[in-house]
C-alpha positions in Angstrom: 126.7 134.1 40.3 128.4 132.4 37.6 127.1 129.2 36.1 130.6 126.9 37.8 129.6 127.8 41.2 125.7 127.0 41.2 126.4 124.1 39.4 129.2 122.6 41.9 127.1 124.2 45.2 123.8 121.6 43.4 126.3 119.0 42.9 127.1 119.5 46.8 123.7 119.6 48.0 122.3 116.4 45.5 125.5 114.4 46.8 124.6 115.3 50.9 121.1 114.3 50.5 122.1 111.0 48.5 124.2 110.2 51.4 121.2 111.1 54.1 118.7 109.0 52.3 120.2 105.6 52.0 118.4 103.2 54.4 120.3 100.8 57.1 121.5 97.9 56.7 119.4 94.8 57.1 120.6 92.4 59.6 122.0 89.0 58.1 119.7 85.9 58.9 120.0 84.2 62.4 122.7 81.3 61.7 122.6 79.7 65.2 121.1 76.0 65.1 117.6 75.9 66.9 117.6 74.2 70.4 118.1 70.5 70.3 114.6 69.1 70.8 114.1 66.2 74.2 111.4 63.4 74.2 109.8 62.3 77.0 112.4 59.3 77.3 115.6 61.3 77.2 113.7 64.2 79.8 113.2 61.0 82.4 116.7 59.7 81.8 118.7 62.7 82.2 116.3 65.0 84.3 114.7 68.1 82.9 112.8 70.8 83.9 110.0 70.7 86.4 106.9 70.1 84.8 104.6 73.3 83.9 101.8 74.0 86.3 98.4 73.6 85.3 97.2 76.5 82.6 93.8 77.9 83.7 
């Protein structure tokens, strides 16, 4: 085998396993805003959830 065909057929294989080895992406960062947060006050003025039962 001549020395052009070995070299492209290792240029072939290096470029498949470059491609196979590259990691996912990362998911981008969580842009929602968190909950808004309820006081007592504003839970008895515009109802809320039932209160949690007793944790035993």
């Amino acid at each position: 085998m001549s020395p052009l065909p070995r070299l492209t057929l290792a240029a072939l294989a290096a470029a498949a396993l470059a491609a196979c080895s590259q990691a996912p992406a990362a998911p981008g960062p969580e842009l929602s805003p968190p909950p808004p947060r309820v006081d007592a006050k504003t839970q008895l003025e515009y109802g809320g959830p039932p209160p949690r039962g007793p944790r035993y």
